[in-house]
N, C-alpha and C positions, 0 to 999 in steps of 0.2 A: 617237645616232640610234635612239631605240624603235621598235618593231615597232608598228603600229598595228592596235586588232580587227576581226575581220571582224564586218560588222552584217550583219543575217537582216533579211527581213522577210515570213518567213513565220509562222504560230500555232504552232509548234512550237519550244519551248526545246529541246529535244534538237538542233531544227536549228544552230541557233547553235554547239551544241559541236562539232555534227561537220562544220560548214562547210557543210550539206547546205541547198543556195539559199540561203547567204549570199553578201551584198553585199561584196564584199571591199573595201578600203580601205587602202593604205599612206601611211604618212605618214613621213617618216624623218628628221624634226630637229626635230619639236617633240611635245606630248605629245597628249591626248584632247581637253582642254579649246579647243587649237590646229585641231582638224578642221576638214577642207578647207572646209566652210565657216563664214567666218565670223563668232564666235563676240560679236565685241564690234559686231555690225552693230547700226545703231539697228529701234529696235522700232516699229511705227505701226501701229496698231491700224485697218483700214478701219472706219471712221465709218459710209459707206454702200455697197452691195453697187459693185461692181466696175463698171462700162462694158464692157463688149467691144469691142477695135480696132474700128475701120471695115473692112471687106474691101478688098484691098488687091493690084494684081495681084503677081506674084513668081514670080525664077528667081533661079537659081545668081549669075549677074553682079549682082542687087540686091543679094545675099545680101553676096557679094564688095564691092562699091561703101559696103555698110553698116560692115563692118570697118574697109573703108578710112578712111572717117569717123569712125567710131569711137575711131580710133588716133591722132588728131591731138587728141581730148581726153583730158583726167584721167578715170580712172575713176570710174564711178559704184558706188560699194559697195554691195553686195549687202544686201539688205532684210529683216528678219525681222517676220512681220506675226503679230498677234495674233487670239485666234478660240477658239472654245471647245474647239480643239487643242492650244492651247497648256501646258498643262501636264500632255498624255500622257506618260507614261515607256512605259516597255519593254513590260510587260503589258499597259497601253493600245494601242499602237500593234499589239500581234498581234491585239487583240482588232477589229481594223476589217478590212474586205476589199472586196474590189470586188467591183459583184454583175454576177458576166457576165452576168446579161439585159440591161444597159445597155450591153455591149461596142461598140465604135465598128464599123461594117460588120458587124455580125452578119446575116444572114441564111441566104435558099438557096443564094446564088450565092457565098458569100462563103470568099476562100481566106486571107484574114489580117486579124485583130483586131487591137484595141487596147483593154488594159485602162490604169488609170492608180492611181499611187501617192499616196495619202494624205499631206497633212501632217501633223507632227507629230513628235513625240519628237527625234528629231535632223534633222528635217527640216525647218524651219521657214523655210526660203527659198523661197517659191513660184515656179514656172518657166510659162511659158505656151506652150502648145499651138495650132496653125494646121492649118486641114486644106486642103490645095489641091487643088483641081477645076477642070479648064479652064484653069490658069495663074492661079489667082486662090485669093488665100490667105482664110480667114474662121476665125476664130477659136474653139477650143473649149470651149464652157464646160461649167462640173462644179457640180454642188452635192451635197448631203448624198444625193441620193434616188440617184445612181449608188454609194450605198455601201451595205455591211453593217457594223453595229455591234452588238455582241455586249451581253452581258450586264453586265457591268463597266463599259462608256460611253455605252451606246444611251437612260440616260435624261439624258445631259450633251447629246444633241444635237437642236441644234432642225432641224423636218422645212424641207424645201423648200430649205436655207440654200445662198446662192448661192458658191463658195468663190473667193477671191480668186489661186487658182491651184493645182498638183499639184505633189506632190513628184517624180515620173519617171514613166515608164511604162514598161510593157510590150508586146509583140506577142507575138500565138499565132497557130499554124498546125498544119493535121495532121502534123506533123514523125512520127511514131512508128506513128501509126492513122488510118487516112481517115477515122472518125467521131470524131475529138477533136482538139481544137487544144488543143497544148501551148505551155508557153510558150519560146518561139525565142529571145529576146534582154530587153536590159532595160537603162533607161539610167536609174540613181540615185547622187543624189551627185555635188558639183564635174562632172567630167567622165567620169565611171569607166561602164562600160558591159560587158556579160557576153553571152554567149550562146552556145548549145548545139548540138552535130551531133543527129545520130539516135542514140534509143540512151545519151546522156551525165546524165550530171546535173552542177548547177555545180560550177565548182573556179576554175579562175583567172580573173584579168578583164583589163581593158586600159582605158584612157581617152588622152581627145586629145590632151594635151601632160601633159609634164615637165619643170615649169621650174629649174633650179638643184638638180636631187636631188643628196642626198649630196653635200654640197659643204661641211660642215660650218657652214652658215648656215643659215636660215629657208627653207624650200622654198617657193617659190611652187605654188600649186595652182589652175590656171582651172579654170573653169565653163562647162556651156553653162547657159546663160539663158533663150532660147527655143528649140523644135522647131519645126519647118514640115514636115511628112507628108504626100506624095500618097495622095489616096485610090484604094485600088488596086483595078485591073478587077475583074470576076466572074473568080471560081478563079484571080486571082494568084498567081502562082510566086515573084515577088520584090513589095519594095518601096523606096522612097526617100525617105529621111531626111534633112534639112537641119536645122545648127544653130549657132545664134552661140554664138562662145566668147569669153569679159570674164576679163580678168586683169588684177592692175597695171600688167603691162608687156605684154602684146598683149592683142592681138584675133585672133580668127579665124572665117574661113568654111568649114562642113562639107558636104560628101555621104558619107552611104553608102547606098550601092546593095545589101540586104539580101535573099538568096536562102536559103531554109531547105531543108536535104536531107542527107542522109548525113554530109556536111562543108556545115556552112554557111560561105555564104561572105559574103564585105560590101569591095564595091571604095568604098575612098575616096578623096577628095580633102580635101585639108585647106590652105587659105590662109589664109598667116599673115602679119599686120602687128605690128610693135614698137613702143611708144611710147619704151621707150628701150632702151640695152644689158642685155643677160642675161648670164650668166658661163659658163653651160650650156644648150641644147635639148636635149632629150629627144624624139624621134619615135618613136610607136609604141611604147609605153612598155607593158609588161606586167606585172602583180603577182602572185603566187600563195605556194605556201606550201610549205616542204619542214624537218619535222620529224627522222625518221630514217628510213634504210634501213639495210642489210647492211654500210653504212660504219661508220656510229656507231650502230648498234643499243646497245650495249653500255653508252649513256650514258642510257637510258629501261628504267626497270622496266615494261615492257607489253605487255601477251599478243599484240600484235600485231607481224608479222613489219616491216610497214615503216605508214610513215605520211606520205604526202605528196601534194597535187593534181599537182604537176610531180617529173620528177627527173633533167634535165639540157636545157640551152641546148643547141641545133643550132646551125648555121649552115654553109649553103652558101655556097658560093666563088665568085667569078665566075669561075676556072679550073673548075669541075668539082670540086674538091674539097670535102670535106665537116670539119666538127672537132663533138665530141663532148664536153662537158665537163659530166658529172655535178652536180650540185647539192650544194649540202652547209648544214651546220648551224652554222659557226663557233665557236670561244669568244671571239670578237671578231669585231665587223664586218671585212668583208672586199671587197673588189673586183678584179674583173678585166676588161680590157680588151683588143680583139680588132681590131686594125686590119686596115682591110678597103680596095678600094675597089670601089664598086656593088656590095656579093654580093647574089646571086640570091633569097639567103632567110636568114632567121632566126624562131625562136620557144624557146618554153618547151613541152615534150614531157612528155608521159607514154607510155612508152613500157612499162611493166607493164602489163598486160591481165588479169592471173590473179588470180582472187580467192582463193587461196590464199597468192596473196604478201601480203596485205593480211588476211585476217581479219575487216573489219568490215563486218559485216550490214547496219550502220543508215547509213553513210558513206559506202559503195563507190565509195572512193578509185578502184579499177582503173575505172570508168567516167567519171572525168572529164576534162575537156576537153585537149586538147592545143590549140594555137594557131600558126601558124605567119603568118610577115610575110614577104610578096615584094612587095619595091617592085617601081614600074611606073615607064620611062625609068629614067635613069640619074642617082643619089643621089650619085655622085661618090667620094671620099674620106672614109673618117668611122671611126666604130668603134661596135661593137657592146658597150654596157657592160654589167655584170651586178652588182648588189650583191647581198651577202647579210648576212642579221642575225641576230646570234644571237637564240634563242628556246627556251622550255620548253616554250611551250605550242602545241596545235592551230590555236587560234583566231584566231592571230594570222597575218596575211600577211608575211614576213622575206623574198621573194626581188621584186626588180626588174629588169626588164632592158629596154632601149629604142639605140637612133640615135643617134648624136652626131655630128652633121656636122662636118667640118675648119673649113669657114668658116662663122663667126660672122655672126648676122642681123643687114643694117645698119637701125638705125632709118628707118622710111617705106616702107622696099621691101617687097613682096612677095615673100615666100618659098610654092611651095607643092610639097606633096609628095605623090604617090599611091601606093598602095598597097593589094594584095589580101590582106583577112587568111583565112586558114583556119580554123574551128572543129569539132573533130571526133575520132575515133579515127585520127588519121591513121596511117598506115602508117609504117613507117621510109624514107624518100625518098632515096635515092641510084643510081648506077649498080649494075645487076645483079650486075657481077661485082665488087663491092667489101663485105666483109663490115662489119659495125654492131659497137659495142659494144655486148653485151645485158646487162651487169650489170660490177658495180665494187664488191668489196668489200676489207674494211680492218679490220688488228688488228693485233696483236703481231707484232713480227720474231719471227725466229729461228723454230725447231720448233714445230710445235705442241703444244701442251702442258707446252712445258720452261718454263722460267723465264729471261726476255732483258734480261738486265743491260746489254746493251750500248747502250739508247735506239733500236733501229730500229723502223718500222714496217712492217707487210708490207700491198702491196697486190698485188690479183687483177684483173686484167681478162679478162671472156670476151668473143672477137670470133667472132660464126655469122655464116654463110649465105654468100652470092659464094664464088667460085673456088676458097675458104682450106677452107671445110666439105667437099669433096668428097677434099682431097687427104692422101693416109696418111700416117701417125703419123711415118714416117721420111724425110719432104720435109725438104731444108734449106732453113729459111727463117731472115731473122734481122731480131730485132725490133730495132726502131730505136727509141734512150728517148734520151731528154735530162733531165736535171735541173739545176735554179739551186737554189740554198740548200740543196743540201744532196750528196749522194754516193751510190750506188749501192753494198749491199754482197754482195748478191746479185741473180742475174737470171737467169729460166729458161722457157723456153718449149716446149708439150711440147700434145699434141692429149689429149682426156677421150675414153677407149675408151670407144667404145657412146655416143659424141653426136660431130656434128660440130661442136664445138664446141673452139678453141684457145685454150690459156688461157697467158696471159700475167703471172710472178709475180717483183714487186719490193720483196727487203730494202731501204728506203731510210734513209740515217744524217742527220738534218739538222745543219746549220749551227747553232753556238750562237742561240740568239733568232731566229732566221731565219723566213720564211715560205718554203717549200717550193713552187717549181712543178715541174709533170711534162709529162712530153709524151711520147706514143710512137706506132708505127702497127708493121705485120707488113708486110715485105718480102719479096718472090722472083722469079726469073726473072726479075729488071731493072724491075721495078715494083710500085707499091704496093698493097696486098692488101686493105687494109684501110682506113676512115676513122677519121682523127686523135683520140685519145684526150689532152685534158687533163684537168690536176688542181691543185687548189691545196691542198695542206698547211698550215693555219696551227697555229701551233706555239702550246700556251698561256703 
């Protein structure tokens, strides 16, 4: 299961290395050539410019009614059209841009744009664009004069050329500055979609379904195919996005309801039809990247203290509780699974804020996105999965995590599932007087400094803030560890004079071959102090 790279599609190669407005991308059982889309779709050259649909009225229930139809035929495979795009590479396709004086709602009144993305280089599947006014859909067209084309292909393209569709698009809004509309979100690629709080720059992303990941088969990967976009009032606060999604084996119908601010937010709905059985769903499926921290610093020569857009899975309980489980690097794929029923929330965190923990001027990891999923009604039974892949490199996306429903979707019904996502610096979310894991690090058992023949490992957990920070070094509290694969051969718990910070420290022995879990939290006065701290040890 490789790690799949993250594509940019901004003018800057630097971008690319440091993630910074890459398009992230996971693929996890087949290789480049395999990308979400695909790759052996036939080619058809439009002969003559395009038609634009007819206007056409349109709500959610057509939207919904189309899927449904949809689902009772085979798929239509996705189409790769030819065009004097067609044999952009990588330097070509930085060198095109969209020229905001063509932005879709620009003007005096206007509180969110719409730029749109080029075809081209890996994007050769065009998607079509609706803009609804009134209840009534009309279609967007684009040709060569909404773009810029740089020095390297501005003399490959002919003027006025009508385009036979967009690779994705973008929306901006004053997210940061009342006199600049940045860009808020962006939907390129099969189904993958990104977008920013105030304040962030990109890092991880999320798309609409997950079909079969990590299942050690062919990963299915839907598309949306077409958008349908309300045009939104003068000085909109939000907007709303509809989109069909086409896979071999579903269909679906989307809303999100897309509000930019501090934490942006985007409530969806997502209904989904099956044409036949799937082995796995994935809802709410998130990507990102997590190279090293203060855990496996030690396996990366590099001036930088940590390096990663995320660095550990939350998830809230439907009791009120919270678990915490750090991110890691593997030397083997790995997974872990979290059975729940209905919890409250889940996401992929960054929960480092300091650019001192990070180092890098041109990346600034500490500012990217956190994400957080809280289903809306009740998701039932399921589990929260999390895979990770090993990787060396930045560039590459290695963490997933998404929904697993208990019951499997029966072909013809209607599955659908809502869901508020967060985008943003979000804060640590828990009850006040429950303190957080604020760091997890990892090394050698035994002393520091000596030499530990005996195979242990030493981990550190700091738990700040709630109840536990206020209370002195000589509180008896007593931490509560569990371990499978392996044995505990120290264990000591003791407050950092001059921080309210407790730190929590485990020699751990593993099991021959074993994979290593942990689990622990800080107990006192007849309850618990602290939220749930796991770990996975995998052994090479």
């Amino acid at each position: 299961m490789p790690v799949q790279p993250r594509l940019n599609v901004k003018l800057s190669r630097r971008a690319i290395l440091a993630g910074a407005g890459a398009m992230t991308v996971l693929q996890c059982s087949t290789s480049l050539s395999g990308y979400a889309f695909a790759q052996s779709a036939p080619e058809t050259p439009p002969e003559t410019p395009i038609a634009p649909a007819p206007e056409m009225p349109f709500d959610f229930d057509w939207l919904t009614d189309d899927a449904r139809a949809r689902a009772s035929q085979a798929q239509v495979p996705a189409t790769k059209v030819k065009g004097f795009f067609t044999d952009f590479n990588y330097d070509d396709y930085q060198a095109v841009q969209f020229n905001p004086t063509q932005a879709r709602w620009a003007g005096a009144e206007s509180g969110i744009q719409l730029n749109a993305f080029h075809l081209g280089w890996l994007f050769a599947e065009p998607i079509s664009l609706f803009e609804i006014d009134g209840g009534v859909a009309r279609p967007m067209v684009f040709t060569t004069d909404d773009f810029l084309y740089y020095d390297r292909v501005k003399d490959r393209v002919p003027p006025h050329e009508p385009l036979p569709g967009v690779a994705g698009f973008r929306l901006n809004a004053p997210l940061n500055r009342a006199d600049l509309f940045d860009e808020v979100v962006a939907f390129l690629g099969a189904s993958y979609f990104r977008a920013l709080g105030r304040g962030n720059s990109y890092g991880l992303s999320a798309r609409g379904l997950a079909i079969n990941t990590g299942l050690g088969k062919p990963e299915e990967f839907p598309r949306f195919t077409k958008f349908w976009i309300e045009k939104p009032v003068p000085f909109a606060r939000s907007i709303t996005v509809f989109a069909a999604l086409e896979s071999e084996n579903c269909t679906g119908a989307y809303r999100f309801v897309i509000t930019p601010g501090t934490n942006t937010e985007m409530d969806v709905t997502a209904r989904l039809f099956f044409r036949s059985e799937v082995d796995q769903v994935g809802v709410a499926p998130l990507t990102s990247m997590f190279l090293f921290s203060e855990k496996n610093r030690a396996d990366f020569d590099d001036f930088r203290p940590n390096v990663h857009d995320s660095d550990g899975l939350v998830i809230h309980r439907r009791d009120g509780d919270s678990i915490w489980r750090p991110l890691n690097n593997p030397v083997r794929l790995s997974e872990s699974w979290f059975v729940e029923e209905s919890p409250r929330a889940f996401g992929l965190m960054q929960r480092d804020r300091d650019f001192d923990n990070f180092q890098d001027a041109a990346a600034h990891y500490e500012s990217r996105p956190s994400l957080l999923i809280e289903p809306v009604g009740d998701w039932g039974r399921g589990a929260v999965r999390l895979v990770e892949i090993p990787t060396r490199q930045e560039v590459n996306d290695n963490i997933v995590a998404f929904w697993v429903p208990e019951e499997k979707p029966i072909v013809g019904e209607l599955r659908e599932f809502q869901y508020r996502m967060y985008w943003g610096a979000l804060p640590v979310d828990h009850a006040a007087d429950i303190a957080f894991v604020l760091e997890t690090r990892a090394g050698l058992g035994g002393v520091s400094g000596a030499d530990t023949p005996d195979g242990t490992r030493k981990f550190v957990v700091d738990f700040a803030g709630g109840l536990l920070a206020n209370l002195p070094a000589d509180t008896a509290l007593e931490p509560v560890v569990s371990v499978s694969g392996g044995t505990i051969a120290v264990q000591t718990l003791s407050k950092i004079e001059g921080h309210n910070i407790w730190r929590l420290v485990m020699d751990v022995m593993p099991d021959s071959g074993a994979t290593v879990e942990m689990r622990a939290h800080v107990a006192g006065f007849g309850r618990k102090l602290t939220e749930n701290w796991f770990y996975q040890w995998v052994i090479a």
